[in-house]
ROKE-179041 format. One record per residue (C-alpha): residue number from 1; x, y, z. Coordinates in pm, 1 decimal. Layout:
% ROKE-179041
[atom NUM [X Y Z]]
...
//
This chain:
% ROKE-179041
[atom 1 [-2109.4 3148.6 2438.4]]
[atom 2 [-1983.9 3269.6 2099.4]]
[atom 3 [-1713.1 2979.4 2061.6]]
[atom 4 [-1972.3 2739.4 2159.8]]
[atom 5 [-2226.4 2863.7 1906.9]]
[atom 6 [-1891.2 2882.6 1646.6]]
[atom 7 [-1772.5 2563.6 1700.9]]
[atom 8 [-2123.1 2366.5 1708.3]]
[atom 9 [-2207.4 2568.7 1406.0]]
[atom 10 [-1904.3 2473.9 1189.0]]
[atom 11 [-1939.7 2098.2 1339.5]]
[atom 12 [-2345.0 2135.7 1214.8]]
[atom 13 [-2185.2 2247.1 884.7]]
[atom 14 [-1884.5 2007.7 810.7]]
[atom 15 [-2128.9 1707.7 937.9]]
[atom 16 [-2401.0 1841.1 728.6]]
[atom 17 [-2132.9 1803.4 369.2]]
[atom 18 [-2039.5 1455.1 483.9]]
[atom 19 [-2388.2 1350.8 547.0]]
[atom 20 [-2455.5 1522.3 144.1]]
[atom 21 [-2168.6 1352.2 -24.5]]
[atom 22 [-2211.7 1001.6 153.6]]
[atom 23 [-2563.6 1093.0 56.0]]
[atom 24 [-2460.8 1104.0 -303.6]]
[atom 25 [-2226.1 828.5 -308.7]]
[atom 26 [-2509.2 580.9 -156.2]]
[atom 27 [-2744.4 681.2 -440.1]]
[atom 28 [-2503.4 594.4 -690.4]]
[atom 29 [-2475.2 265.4 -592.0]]
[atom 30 [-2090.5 357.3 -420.6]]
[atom 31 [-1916.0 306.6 -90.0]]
[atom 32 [-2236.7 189.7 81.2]]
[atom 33 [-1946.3 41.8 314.2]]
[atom 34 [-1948.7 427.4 447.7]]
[atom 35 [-2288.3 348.3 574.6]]
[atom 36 [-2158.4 338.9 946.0]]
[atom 37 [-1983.0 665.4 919.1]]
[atom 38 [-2294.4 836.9 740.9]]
[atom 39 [-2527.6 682.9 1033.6]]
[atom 40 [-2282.5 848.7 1314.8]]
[atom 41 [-2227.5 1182.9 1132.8]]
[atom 42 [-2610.9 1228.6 1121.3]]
[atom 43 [-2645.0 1168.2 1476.2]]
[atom 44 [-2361.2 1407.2 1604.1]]
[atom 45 [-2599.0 1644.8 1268.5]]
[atom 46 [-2823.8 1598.8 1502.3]]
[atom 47 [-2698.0 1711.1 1834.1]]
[atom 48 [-2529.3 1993.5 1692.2]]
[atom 49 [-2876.1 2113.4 1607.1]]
[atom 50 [-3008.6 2024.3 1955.0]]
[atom 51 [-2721.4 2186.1 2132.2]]
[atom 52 [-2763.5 2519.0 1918.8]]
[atom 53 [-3152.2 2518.1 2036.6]]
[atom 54 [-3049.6 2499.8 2401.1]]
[atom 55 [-2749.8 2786.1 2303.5]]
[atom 56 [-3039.6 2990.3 2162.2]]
[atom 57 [-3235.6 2955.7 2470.3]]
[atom 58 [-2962.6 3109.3 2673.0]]
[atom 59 [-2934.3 3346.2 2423.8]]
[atom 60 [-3293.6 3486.6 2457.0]]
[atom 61 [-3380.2 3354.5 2083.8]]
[atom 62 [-3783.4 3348.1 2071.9]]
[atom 63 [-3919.6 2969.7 2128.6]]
[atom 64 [-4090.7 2870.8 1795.2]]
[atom 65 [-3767.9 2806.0 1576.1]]
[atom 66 [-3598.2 2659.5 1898.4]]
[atom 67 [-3916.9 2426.3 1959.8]]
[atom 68 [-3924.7 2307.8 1593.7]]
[atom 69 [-3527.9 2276.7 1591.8]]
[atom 70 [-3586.8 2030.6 1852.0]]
[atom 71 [-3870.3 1854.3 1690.0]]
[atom 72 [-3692.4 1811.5 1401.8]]
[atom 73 [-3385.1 1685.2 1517.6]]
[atom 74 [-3561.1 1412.0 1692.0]]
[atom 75 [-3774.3 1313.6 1317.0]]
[atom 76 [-3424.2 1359.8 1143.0]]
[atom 77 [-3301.2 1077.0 1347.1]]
[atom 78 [-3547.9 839.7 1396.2]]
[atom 79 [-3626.7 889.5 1010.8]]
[atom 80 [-3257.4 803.1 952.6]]
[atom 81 [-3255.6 493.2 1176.1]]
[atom 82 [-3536.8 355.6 1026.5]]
[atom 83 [-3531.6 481.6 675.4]]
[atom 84 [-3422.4 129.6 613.4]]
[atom 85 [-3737.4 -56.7 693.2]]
[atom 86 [-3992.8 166.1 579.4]]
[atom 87 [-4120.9 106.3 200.1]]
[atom 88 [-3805.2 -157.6 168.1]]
[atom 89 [-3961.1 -215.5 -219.6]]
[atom 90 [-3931.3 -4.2 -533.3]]
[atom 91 [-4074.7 246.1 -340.7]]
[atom 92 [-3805.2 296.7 -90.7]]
[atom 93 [-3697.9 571.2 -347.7]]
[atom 94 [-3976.7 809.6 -172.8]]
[atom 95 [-3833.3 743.2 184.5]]
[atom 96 [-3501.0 834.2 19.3]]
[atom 97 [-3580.4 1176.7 -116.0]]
[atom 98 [-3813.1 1247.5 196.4]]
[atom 99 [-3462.2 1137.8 407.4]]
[atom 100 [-3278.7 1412.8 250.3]]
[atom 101 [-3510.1 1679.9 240.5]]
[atom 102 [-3539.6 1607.9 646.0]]
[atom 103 [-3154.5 1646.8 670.7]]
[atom 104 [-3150.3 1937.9 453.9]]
[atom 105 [-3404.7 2122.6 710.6]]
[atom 106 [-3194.7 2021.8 970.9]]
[atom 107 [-2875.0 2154.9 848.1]]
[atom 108 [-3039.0 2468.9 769.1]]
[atom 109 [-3257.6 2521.5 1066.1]]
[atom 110 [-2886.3 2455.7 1208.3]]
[atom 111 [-2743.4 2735.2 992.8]]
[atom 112 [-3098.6 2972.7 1092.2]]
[atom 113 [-3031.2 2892.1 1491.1]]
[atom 114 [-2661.8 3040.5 1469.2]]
[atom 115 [-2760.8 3326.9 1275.9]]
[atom 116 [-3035.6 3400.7 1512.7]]
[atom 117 [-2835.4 3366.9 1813.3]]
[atom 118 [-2567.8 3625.6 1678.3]]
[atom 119 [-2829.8 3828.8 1579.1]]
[atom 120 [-2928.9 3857.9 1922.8]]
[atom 121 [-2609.3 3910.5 2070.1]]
[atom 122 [-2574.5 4185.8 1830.4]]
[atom 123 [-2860.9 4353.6 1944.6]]
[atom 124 [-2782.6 4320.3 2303.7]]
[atom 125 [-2406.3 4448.1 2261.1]]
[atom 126 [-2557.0 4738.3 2079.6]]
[atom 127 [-2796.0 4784.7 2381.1]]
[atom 128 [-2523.7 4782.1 2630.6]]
[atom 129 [-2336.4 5029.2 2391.6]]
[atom 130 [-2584.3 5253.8 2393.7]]
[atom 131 [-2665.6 5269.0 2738.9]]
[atom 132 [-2266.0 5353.1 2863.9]]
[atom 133 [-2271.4 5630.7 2562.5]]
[atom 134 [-2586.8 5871.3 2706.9]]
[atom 135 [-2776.2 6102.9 2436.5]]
[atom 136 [-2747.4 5806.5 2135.0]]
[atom 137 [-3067.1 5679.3 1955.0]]
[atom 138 [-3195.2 5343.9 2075.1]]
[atom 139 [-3343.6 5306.6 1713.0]]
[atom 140 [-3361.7 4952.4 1598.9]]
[atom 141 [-3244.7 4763.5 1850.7]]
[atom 142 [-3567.4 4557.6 1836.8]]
[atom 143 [-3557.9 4195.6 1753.2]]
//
């Protein structure tokens, strides 16, 4: 499980800087070509975040941060696919900014899902450390 939290993690990360400098681009009137790309990178953004929630599950990571992980993947991409449509006049600038704070939470609820999960496994390999070396202190090995 730690390659698959590694890998999904960096692929959370690298899509999360894509999705920041199309961002950027985009809102300075550039390469709105890139569009596509920016759409697709958000969605696999998104499924990195999902599949870190269901990583954190198996790793025994408490349910309220995997619950709203999940929740707010699915808002992060609806928002994005529709982001278009909504307030389409000079206000569109509001959907914009609410747009990228939504994919900012996302790529750090990504970045808070991997931490917890090796936080956990940390804990649990110092459990099973202390338990094969009799007479140690158990201290702090709560979550």
């Amino acid at each position: 499980m730690k390659t698959a939290v590694m890998v999904t993690s960096m692929l959370a990360r690298l899509t999360g800087l894509i999705q920041i400098v199309l961002g950027v681009l985009f809102w300075t009137g550039y390469a709105m070509s890139l569009i596509p790309i920016h759409i697709f990178s958000g969605i696999v953004l998104v499924l990195s975040l999902w599949t870190l929630a269901i990583l954190a599950a198996r790793a025994g990571v408490r349910p309220g941060l995997r619950i709203l992980s999940l929740v707010w993947g699915l808002i992060t991409l609806v928002l994005g696919l529709t982001q278009g449509q909504i307030l389409g006049n000079s206000a569109h600038w509001i959907i914009q900014v609410i747009h990228l704070l939504v994919g900012l939470g996302a790529i750090g609820l990504a970045e808070m899902l991997a931490a917890r999960i090796k936080h956990v496994q940390h804990i649990e390999n110092m459990a099973s450390d202390q338990a094969s070396q009799p007479g140690r202190s158990n201290k702090g090995l709560t979550q």
